[in-house]
C-alpha positions as CSV (number, residue, x, y, z in Angstrom):
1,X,13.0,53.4,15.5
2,X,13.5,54.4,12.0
3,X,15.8,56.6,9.9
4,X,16.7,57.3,6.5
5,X,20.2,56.0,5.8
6,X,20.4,58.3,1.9
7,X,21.9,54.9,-0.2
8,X,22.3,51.3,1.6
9,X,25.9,50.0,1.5
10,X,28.0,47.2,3.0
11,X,29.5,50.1,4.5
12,X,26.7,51.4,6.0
13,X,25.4,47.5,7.2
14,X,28.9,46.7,8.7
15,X,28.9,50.5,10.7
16,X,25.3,49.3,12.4
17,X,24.6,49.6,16.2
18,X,22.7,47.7,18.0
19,X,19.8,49.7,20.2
20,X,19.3,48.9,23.6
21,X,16.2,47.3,22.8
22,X,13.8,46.5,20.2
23,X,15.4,47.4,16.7
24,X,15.9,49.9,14.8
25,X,16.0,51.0,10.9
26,X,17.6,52.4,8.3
27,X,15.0,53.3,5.2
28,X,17.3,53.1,1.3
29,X,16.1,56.7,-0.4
30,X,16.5,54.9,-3.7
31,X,14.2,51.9,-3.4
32,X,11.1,53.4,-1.3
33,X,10.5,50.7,1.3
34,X,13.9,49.1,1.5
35,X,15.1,48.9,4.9
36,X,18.2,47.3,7.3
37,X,16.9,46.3,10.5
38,X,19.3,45.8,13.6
39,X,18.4,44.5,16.8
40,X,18.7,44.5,20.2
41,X,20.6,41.6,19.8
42,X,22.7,42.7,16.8
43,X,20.9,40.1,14.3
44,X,21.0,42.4,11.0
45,X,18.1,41.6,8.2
46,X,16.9,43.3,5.3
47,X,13.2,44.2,5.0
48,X,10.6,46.1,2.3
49,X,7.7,47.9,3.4
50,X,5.0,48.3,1.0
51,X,1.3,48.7,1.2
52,X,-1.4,46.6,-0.6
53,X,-5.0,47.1,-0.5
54,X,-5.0,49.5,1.8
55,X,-2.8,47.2,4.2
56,X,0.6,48.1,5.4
57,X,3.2,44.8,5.3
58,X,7.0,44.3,6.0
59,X,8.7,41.7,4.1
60,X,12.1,40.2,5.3
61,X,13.9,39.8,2.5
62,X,17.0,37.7,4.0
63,X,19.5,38.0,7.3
64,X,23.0,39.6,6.6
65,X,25.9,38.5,6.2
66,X,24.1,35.0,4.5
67,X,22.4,38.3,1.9
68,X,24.9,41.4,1.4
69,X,23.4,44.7,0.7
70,X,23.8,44.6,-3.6
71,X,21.8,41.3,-3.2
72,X,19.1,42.8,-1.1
73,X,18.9,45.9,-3.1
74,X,18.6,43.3,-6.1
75,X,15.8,41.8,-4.7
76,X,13.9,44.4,-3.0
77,X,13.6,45.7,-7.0
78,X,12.5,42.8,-7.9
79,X,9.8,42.4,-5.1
80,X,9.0,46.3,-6.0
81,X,8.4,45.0,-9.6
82,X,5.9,42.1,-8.5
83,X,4.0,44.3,-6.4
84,X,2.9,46.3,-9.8
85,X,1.4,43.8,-11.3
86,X,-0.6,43.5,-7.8
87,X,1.1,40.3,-5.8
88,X,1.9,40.5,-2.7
89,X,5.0,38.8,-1.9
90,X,4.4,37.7,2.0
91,X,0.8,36.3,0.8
92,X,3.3,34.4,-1.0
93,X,5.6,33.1,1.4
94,X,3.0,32.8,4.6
95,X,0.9,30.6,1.6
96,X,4.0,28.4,1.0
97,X,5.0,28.6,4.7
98,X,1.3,26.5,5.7
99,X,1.8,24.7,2.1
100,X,1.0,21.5,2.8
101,X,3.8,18.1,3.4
102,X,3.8,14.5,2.9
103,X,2.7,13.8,6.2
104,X,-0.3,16.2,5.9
105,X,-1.1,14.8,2.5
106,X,-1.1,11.3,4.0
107,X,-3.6,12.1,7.1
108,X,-6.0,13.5,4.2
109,X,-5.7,10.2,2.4
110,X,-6.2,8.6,5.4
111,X,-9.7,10.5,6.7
112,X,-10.4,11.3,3.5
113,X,-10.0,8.3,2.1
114,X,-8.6,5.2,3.3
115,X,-11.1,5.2,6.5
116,X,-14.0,5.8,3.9
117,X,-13.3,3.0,1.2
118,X,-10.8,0.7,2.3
119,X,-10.8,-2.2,4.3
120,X,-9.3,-2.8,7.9
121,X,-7.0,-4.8,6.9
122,X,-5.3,-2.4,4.1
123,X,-5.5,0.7,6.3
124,X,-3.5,-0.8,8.7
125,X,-0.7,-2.2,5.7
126,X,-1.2,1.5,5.0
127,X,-0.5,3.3,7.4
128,X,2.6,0.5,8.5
129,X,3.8,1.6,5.0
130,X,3.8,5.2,5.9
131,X,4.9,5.1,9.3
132,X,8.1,3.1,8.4
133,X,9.2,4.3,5.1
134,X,7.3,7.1,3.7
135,X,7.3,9.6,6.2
136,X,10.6,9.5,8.0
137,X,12.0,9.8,4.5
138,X,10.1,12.6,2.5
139,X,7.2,13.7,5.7
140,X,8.7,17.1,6.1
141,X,9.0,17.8,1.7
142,X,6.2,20.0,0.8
143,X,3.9,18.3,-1.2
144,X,4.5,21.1,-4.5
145,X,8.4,20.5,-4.1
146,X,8.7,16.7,-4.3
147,X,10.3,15.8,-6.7
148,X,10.5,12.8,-9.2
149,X,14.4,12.4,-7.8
150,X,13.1,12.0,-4.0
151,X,10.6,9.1,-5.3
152,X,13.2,7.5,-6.9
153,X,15.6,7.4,-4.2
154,X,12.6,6.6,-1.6
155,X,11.9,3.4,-4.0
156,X,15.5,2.3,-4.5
157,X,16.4,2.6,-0.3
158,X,13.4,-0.4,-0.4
159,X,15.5,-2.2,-3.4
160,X,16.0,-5.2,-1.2
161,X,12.5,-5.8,-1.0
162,X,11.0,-5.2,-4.3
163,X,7.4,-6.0,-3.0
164,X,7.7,-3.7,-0.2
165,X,9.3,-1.1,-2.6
166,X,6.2,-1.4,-5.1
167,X,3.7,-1.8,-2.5
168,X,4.9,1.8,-0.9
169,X,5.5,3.3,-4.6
170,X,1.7,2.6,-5.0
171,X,0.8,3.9,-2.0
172,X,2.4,7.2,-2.6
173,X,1.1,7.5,-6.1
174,X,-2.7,6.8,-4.2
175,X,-1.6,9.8,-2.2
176,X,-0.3,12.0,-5.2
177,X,-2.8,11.2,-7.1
178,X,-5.6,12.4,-4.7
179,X,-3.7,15.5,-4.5
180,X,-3.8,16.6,-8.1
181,X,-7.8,16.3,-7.4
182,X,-7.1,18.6,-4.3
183,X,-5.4,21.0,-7.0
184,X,-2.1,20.6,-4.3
185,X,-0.2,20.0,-7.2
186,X,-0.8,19.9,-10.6
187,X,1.1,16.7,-11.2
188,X,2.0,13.0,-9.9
189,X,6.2,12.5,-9.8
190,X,5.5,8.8,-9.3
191,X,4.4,8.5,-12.9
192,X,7.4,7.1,-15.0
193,X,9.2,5.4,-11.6
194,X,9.5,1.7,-13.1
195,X,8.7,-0.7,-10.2
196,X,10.9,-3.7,-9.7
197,X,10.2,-6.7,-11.3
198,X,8.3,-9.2,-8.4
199,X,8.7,-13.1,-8.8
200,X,5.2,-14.4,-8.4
201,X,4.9,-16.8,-5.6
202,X,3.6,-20.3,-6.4
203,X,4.2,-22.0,-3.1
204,X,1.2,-24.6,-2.2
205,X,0.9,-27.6,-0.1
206,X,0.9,-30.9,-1.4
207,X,-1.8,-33.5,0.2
208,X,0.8,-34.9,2.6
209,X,1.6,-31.1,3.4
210,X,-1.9,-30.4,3.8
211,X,-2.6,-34.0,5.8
212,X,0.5,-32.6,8.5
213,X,-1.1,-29.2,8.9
214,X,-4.6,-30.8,9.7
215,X,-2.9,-32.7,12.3
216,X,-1.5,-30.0,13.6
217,X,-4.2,-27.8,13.7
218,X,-6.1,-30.6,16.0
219,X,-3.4,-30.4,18.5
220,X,-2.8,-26.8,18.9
221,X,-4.5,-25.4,22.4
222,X,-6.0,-22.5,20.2
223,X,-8.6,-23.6,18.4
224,X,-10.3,-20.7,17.5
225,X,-7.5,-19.8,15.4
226,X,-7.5,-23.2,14.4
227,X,-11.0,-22.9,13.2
228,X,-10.1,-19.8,11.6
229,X,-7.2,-21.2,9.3
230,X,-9.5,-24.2,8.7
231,X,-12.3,-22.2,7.1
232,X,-9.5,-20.3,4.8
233,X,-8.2,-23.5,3.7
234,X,-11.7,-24.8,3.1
235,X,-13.4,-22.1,1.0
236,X,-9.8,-20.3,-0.1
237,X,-11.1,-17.0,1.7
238,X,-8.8,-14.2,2.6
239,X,-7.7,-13.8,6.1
240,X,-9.3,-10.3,6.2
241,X,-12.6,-12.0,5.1
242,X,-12.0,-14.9,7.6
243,X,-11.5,-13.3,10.9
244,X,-14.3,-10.4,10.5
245,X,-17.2,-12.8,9.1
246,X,-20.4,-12.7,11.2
247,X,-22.6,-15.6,11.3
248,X,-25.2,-13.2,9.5
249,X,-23.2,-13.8,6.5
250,X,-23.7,-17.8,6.9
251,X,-27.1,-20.0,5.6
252,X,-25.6,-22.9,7.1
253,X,-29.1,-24.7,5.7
254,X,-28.3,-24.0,2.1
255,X,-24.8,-24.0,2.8
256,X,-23.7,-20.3,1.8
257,X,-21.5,-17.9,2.8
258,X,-22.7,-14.4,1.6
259,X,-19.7,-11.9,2.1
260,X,-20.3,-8.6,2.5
261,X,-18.9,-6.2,-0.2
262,X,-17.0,-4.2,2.5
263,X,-15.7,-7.4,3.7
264,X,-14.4,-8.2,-0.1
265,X,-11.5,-7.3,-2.1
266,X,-13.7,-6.4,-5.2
267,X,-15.7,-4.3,-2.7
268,X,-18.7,-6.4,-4.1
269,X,-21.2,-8.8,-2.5
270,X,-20.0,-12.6,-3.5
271,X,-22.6,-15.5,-2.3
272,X,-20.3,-18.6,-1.8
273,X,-21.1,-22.0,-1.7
274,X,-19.7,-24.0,0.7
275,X,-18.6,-27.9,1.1
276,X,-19.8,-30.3,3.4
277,X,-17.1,-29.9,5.4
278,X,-17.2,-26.6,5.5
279,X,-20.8,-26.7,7.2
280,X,-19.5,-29.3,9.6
281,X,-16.9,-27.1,11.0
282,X,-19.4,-24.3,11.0
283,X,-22.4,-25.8,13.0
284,X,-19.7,-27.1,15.2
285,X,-18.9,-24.0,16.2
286,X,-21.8,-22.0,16.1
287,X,-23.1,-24.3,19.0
288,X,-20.1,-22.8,21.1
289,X,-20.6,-19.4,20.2
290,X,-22.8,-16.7,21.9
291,X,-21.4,-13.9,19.9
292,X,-21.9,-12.2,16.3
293,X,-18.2,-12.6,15.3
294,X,-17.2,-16.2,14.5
295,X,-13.7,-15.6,15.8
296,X,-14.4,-13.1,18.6
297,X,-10.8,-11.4,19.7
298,X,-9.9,-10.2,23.1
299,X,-11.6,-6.9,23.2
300,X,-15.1,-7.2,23.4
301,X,-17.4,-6.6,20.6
302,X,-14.3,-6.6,18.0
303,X,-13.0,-10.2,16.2
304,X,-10.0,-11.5,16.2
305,X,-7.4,-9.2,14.6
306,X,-4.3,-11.5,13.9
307,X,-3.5,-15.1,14.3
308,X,0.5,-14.6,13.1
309,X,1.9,-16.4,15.6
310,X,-0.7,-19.3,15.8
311,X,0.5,-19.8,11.6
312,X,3.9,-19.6,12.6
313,X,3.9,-22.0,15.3
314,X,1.8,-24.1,13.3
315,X,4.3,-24.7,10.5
316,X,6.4,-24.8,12.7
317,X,5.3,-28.3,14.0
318,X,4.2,-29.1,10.8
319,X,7.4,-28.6,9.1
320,X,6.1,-26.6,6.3
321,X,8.8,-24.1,5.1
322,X,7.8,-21.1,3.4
323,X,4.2,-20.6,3.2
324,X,2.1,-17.7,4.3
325,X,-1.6,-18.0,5.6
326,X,-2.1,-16.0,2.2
327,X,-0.9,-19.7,0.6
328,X,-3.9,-21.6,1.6
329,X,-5.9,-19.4,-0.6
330,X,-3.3,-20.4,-3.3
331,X,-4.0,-24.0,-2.1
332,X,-7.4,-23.9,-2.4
333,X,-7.2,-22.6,-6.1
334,X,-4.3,-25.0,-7.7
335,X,-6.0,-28.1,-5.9
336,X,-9.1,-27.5,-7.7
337,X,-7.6,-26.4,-11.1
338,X,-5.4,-29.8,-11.1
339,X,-8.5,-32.2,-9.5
340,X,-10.0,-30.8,-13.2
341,X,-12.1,-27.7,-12.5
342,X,-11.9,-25.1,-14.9
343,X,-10.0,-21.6,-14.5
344,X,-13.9,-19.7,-14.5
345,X,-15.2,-22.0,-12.2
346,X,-12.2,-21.1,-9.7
347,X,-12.3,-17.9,-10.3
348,X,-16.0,-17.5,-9.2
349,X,-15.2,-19.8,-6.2
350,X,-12.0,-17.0,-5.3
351,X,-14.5,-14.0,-6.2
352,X,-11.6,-13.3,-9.2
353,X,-13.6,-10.6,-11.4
354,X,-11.3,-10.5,-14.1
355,X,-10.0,-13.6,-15.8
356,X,-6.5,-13.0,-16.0
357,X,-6.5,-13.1,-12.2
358,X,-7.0,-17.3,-12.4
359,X,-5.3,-17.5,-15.5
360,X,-2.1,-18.0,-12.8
361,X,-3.1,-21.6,-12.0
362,X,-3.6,-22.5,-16.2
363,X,-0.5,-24.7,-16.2
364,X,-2.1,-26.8,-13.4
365,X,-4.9,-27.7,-15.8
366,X,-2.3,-29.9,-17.9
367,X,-2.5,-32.3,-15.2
368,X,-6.1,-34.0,-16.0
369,X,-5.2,-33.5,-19.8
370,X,-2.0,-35.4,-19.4
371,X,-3.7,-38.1,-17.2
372,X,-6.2,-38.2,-19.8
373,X,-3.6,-38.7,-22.9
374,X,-1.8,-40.8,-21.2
375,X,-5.2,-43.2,-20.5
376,X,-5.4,-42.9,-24.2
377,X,-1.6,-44.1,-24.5
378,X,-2.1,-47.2,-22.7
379,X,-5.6,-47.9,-24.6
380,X,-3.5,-48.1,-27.7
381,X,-0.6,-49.8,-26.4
382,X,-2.8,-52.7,-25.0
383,X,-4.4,-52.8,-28.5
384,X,-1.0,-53.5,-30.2
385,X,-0.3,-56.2,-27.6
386,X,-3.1,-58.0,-28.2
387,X,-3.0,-58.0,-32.2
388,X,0.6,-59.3,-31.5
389,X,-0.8,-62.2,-29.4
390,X,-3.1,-62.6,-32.6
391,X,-0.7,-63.0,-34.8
392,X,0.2,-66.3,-36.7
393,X,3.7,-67.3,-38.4
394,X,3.6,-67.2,-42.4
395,X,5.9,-70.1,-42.0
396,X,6.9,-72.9,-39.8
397,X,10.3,-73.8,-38.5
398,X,12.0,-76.2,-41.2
399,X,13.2,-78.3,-38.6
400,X,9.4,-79.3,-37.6
């Protein structure tokens, strides 16, 4: 039901009754449109009727007593003003209503994206990332309100782990990024967030570390893992490209491994040579297998997709303290750069496509160059020996 009510006051709001049922108005004479709605359940709002192409709409401009009448006649002026110039002010707010979150804008990245280009392996870091620390935190923010502020204060909850921090920061600038190219927004509030400052991690094993881990890889029961960490720590190749490798990828004749550029980091094909061992390990288990997958997993058809606990337990009874499986690859590299191969060569070996990605192990080249100086040193000092032996006295003893 709807009446005029000649000028809407507090006085008139607060003098309301509520119907029976449904609701019922009272229309401002002033400000055509501008209504106070009471229902059956005495919940008081203001609302604006107006028409717009041809279409009749009711805008609620705010609940009483959180908006008095002066504020609502404020505003239904306002909204009168707008619809002039041809908006439509509920367009508006249904538009920002089914605006897009976080947590929308991260299962776009993810189908859009992530499933398209990335590997298995980052996918599932991703959506981990998301899950854990992105979404409980900022999911419900509308993608065009976040705010620099709410990445900074996401970034410095993760303080305590400045890896984790970064790695997440990255992520969500992926995810901002992508929706600039949506036209979502027409910025990226990640942009400007320093990152914390990561210590790189040189951790490798020594020979006698490395002599204790092949022991105890021969005793542990599973030697498919086994295998598995074997061929990482003979060809320094990522887990990821480890545990999904097929034995189409392997000429165990000419003794390459061809990885497949959706197996790769580079997201490029990489033919790798491989050492004698290598090939023995391989052949040895390819006479076992029946399968494409050289590390088959539990569910058939798939490979194996973690050996975590086999690593752990590994060092474990090994006693090696603070390496990751990532470390072997790490091995690998700083054995080869201090045995006296050079940074390019290891960097083709790794599949490193830019230079500055080997350049980590340079100091680990002094070690031939010193053994070399110092061969040098002791060439020289075994000359002056001898010319001492050579030597003969300018005089003799007087009392000879």
């Amino acid at each position: 039901m709807a009446v005029s009510a000649g000028r809407i006051t507090e006085k008139i709001v607060r003098s309301l009754k509520a119907p029976h049922a449904g609701s019922r108005i009272l229309y401002d004479e002033e400000i055509p449109g501008l209504g106070v709605r009471i229902t059956a359940n005495s919940v008081i709002s203001f609302v604006l009727d107006y028409r717009i192409n041809e279409r009749k709409r009711r805008y609620t401009i705010g609940r009483y007593p959180e908006l008095n009448a002066a504020a609502a006649r404020d505003e239904a002026i306002q909204l009168r003003g707008a619809l002039r110039t041809g908006e439509d002010p509920l367009a508006e707010k249904e538009h920002r209503r089914e605006a897009p979150t976080i947590e929308d804008l991260f299962n776009d990245y993810m189908e859009r994206h992530a499933k398209i280009y990335l590997r298995a392996n980052t996918i599932r870091s991703n959506e981990s990332m998301a899950r854990n620390d992105i979404l409980p935190k900022i999911g419900k923010i509308k993608v065009a309100d976040l705010k620099r502020r709410d990445v900074e204060e996401l970034h410095q909850s993760l303080k305590d782990s400045p890896y984790q921090a970064n790695r997440v920061r990255a992520l969500l600038s992926k995810m901002l990024n992508l929706a600039k190219h949506w036209e979502w927004r027409p910025d990226n509030p990640c942009e400007g967030v320093p990152k914390y400052r990561e210590e790189k991690r040189d951790r490798w094993l020594s020979t006698e570390e490395i002599e204790r881990l092949c022991e105890a890889l021969d005793k542990h029961p599973n030697q498919s893992a086994a295998n598995a960490i074997r061929l990482m720590l003979l060809t320094g190749a990522r887990k990821g490209e480890a545990l999904t490798a097929t034995w189409a990828e392997f000429n165990l004749e000419l003794g390459v491994w061809t990885k497949p550029s959706h197996h790769t980091k580079q997201k490029r094909t990489e033919h790798v040579p491989l050492s004698a061992p290598a090939v023995q390990l391989l052949v040895s288990m390819n006479e076992k297998s029946d399968g494409p997958y050289l590390f088959p997993g539990e569910v058939a058809g798939k490979p194996t997709q973690e050996i975590k606990r086999v690593w752990m337990a590994l060092c474990k009874q090994a006693h090696l303290k603070n390496v990751r499986l990532h470390d072997l690859r790490h091995t690998y590299a700083s054995h080869l750069v201090s045995s006296g191969m050079s940074l390019p060569i290891v960097g083709r070996l790794l599949g490193h496509t830019q230079p500055q990605t080997t350049a980590r192990y340079a100091h680990l080249a002094d070690d031939p160059l010193r053994q070399a100086t110092n061969r040098f040193a002791s060439i020289v000092a075994a000359a002056r020996s001898r010319k001492r032996a050579d030597v003969v006295p300018l005089h003799r003893d007087r009392n000879t």
